[in-house]
TORMIMI-917919 format. One line per 3 residues: number of its first residue (from 1); for each residue x, y, z of C-alpha. Coordinates in steps of 0.2 Angstrom, whole numbers, always signed. Example, Ala and Ser with C-alpha at 12.3 -4.5 7.8 and 13.67 -1.06 7.14 Angstrom:
residues 2
1 = +62 -22 +39  +68 -5 +36 $
//
This chain:
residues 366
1 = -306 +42 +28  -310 +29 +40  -316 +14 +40 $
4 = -335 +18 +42  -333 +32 +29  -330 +14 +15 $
7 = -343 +10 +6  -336 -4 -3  -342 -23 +4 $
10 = -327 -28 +11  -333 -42 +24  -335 -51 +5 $
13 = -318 -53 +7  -319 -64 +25  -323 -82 +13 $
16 = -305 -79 +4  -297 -77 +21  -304 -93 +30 $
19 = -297 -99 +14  -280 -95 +17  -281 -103 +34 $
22 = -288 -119 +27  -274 -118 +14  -261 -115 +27 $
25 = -271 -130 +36  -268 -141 +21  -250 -136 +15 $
28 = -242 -142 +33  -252 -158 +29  -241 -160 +14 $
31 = -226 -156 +18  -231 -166 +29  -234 -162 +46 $
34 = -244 -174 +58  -263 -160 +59  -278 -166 +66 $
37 = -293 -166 +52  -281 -157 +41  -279 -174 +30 $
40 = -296 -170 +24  -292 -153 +14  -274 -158 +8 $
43 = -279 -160 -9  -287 -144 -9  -271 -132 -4 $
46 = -268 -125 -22  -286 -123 -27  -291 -114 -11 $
49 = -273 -103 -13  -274 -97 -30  -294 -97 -32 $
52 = -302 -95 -13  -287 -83 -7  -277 -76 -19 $
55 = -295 -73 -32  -306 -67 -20  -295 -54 -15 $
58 = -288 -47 -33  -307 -46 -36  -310 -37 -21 $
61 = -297 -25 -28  -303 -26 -47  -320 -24 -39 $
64 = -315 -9 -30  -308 +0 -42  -320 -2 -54 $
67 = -334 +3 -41  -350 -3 -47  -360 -14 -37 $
70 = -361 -27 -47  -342 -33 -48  -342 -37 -30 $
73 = -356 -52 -35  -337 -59 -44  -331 -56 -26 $
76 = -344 -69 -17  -343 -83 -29  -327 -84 -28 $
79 = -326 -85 -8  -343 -96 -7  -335 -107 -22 $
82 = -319 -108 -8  -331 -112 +5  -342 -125 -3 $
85 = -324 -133 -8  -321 -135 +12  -337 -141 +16 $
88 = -338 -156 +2  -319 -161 +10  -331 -167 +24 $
91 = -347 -173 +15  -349 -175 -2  -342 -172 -20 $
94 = -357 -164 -26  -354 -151 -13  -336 -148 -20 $
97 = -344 -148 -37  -353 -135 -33  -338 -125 -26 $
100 = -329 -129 -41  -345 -122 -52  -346 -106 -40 $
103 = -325 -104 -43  -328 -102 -63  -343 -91 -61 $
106 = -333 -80 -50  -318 -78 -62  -330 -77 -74 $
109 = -338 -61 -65  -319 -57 -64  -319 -56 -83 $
112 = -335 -44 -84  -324 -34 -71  -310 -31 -84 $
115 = -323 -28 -99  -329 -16 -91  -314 -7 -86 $
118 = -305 -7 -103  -322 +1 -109  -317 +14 -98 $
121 = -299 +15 -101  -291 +3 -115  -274 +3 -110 $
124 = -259 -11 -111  -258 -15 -93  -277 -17 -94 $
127 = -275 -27 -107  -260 -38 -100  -270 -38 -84 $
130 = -287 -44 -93  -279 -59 -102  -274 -64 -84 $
133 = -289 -65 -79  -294 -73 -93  -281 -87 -88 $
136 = -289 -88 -71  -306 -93 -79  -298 -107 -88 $
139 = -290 -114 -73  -305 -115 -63  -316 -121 -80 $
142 = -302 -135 -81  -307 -142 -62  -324 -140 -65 $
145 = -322 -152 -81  -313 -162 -69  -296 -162 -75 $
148 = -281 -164 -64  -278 -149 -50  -258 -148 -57 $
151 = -263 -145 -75  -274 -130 -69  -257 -122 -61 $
154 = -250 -116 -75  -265 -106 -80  -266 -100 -60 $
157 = -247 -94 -63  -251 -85 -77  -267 -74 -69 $
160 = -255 -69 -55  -239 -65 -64  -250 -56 -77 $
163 = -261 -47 -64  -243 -44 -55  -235 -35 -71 $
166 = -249 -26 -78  -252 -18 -61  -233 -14 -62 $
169 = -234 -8 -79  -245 +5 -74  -235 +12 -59 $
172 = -222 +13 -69  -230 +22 -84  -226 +40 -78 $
175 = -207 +34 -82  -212 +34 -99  -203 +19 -104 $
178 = -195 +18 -122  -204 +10 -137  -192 -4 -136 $
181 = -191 -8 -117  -211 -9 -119  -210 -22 -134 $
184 = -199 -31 -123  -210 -32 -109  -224 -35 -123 $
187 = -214 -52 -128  -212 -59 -111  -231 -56 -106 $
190 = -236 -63 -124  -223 -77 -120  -234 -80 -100 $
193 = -250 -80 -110  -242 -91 -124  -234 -104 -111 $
196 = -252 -106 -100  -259 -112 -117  -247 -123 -123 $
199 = -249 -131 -107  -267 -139 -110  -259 -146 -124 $
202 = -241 -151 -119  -236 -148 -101  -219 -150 -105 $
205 = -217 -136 -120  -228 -124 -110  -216 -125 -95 $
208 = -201 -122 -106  -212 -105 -114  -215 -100 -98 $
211 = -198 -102 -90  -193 -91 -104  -206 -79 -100 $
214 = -201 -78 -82  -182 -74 -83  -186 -61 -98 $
217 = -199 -53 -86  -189 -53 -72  -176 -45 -80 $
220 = -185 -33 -87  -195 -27 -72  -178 -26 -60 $
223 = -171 -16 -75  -185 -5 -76  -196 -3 -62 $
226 = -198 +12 -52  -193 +1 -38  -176 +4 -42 $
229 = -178 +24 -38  -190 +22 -23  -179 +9 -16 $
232 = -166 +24 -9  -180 +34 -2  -186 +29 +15 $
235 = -201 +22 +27  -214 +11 +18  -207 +17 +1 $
238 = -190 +10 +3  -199 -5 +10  -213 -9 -4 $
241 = -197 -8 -15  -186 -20 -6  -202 -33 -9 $
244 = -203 -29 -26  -185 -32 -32  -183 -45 -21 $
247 = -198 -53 -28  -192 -52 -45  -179 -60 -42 $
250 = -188 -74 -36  -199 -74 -54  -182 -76 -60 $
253 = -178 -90 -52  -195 -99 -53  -191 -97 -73 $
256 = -173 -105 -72  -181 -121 -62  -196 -121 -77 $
259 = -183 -120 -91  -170 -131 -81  -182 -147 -75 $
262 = -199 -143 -87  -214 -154 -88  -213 -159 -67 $
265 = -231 -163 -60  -226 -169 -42  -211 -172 -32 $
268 = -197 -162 -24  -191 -153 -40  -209 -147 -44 $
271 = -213 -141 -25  -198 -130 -29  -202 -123 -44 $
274 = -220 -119 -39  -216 -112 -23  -200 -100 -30 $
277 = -214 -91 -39  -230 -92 -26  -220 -88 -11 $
280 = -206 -81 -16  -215 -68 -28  -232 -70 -27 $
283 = -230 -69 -8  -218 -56 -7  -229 -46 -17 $
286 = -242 -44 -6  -232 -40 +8  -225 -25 -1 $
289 = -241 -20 -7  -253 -24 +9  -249 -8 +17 $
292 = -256 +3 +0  -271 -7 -3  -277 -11 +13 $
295 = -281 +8 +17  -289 +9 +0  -299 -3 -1 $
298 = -305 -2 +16  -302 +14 +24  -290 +10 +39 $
301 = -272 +18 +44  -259 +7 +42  -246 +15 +55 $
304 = -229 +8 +46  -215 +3 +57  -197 -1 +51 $
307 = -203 -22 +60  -212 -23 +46  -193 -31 +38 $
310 = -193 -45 +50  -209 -58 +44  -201 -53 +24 $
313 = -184 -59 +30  -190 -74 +38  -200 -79 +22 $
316 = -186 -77 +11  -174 -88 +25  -187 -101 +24 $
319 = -190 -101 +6  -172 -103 +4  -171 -118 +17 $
322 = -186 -126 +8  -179 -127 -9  -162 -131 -3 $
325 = -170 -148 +8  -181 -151 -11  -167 -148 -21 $
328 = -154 -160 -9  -169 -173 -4  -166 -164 +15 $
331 = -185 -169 +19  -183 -160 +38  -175 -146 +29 $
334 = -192 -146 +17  -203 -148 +32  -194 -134 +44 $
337 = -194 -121 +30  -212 -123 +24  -218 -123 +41 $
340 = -209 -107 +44  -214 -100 +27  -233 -101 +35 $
343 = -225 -94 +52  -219 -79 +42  -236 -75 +35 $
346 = -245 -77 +50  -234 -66 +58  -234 -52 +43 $
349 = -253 -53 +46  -250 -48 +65  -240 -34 +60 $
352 = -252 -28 +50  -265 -30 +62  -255 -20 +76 $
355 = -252 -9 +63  -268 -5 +58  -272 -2 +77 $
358 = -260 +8 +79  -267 +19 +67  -283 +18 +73 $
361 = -276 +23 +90  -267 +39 +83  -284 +43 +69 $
364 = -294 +45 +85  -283 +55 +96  -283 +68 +82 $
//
């Protein structure tokens, strides 16, 4: 299959890339790094992250897989919500009103998408999957109501690490895990659902809940994920699994920091915490699993070379540099290693791009 063969609407996708770009843009600003006209989008780093980014692109997914037409609408209202945000940066708060509006419809569309697909198949990582999304629409709801962008993190948190272990739960179902590692794994996602709630009421106690749900998760999936088998086999394989346990780890420690300095909304401590679980996990997460889903979502070859090791290991340096200079007060400790945290994506998405042309390159020789 190439790319011309696809007939899913991927270019829906581009308003969720000039996203991450803004996001990038705004994210040096607050580290903070001297960026012309980038003051004007600071504020806007997590919304256009988790919401522009990181939702247009797991609906692009859900919207895929579900393959009807209609889920991609969910796909542009989340990436035109993204870029209405950008454009009331520069003109007015209506605009950004707007964006905010289109943000909810889209993870609302999200939701139909998920309806939809437990009509087809009601299964638990469906399920645990569904309620994530479900926490993705109460974030978004919670800016357009105009609360607070840091009391809408929690709720974020929750649609990826839900959307992350029911997606993991389904890979690893043909391990046929036993009744009692599943209640387990039941508790802890429960406890990620339980601990986004609690946090409109008491951001304090739903940090402490979903601390606890981290570390149990964490443990759990390095216990029991295929990862652990596919991590001995080589290529691509052995690669997606070295993101994947090394990413759990990272869910573990984002837990430890929740349960260990609980209720932060700003500060040194807090940009820890939150970015242990975005980068460290989330992050990691998609560079493990770029190489699969971009040739099914969109057609292309991704030509996998053993390089592919160097923008991961830079991303877990830096991480590990930024939290030491928050954890110390080391501000140019801080500064470098979120900077190079954004060098290490730009340069996974160059790999991915030489990989992909690579591909290309050997598809038509064929």
């Amino acid at each position: 299959m190439n790319a011309q063969e696809t007939k899913h609407p991927v270019a829906l996708v581009i308003p969720g890339l000039i996203s991450l770009l803004f996001a990038l843009l705004a994210g040096l600003v607050r580290l903070p790094w001297n960026i012309p006209f980038g003051a004007d989008f600071a504020m806007l780093h997590g919304p256009l992250m988790a919401g522009g980014f990181l939702g247009t692109v797991i609906a692009a997914e859900r919207a895929a897989a579900l393959n009807r037409p209609w889920a991609w609408l969910a796909v542009a209202a989340n990436g035109l919500g993204a870029i209405l945000l950008l454009v009331g940066a520069v003109t007015s708060p209506a605009v950004s009103q707007g964006g905010y509006a289109l943000l909810a419809v889209g993870s609302a569309g999200l939701v139909a998408i998920f309806l939809a697909i437990l009509q087809r198949e009601t299964t638990l990582f469906n399920g645990i999957m569904g309620l994530g999304v479900l926490a993705y629409f109460g974030g978004n709801l919670s800016l357009l109501l105009g609360r607070p962008v840091p009391l809408a993190v929690p709720l974020w948190s929750a649609f990826l690490v839900l959307t992350i272990a029911g997606e993991r739960l389904e890979l690893n179902r043909f391990l046929r895990p036993r009744r009692g590692s599943l209640a387990v794994f039941g508790l802890a996602t429960g406890l990620v659902a339980a601990g986004a709630v609690a946090s409109l009421f008491s951001h304090l106690q739903g940090d402490r809940i979903s601390g606890a749900a981290f570390i149990i998760l964490g443990l759990w999936l390095l216990v029991n994920d295929i990862a652990r088998r596919t991590v001995r086999m080589g290529g691509v394989t052995r690669y997606t699994a070295i993101c994947l346990l090394t990413g759990y780890v990272w869910l573990l420690i984002s837990g430890l920091s929740l349960l260990g300095l609980p209720g932060q909304l700003a500060g040194l401590q807090y940009d820890a915490t939150l970015h242990a679980l975005y980068i460290g996990f989330v992050l990691t997460m998609i560079f493990g699993h770029a190489p699969i889903i971009l040739p099914a979502l969109t057609g292309l070859v991704v030509d996998y070379r053993g390089h592919f090791y160097l923008p991961l290991a830079l991303l877990h340096a830096s991480l590990l540099l930024r939290i030491a200079g928050d954890h110390a007060g080391w501000l140019d400790g801080r500064r470098w290693g979120g900077l190079l945290n954004e060098v290490a994506l730009v340069f996974f998405v160059v790999v991915m791009v030489l990989a992909v042309r690579r591909g290309l390159a050997s598809h038509s020789q064929r």
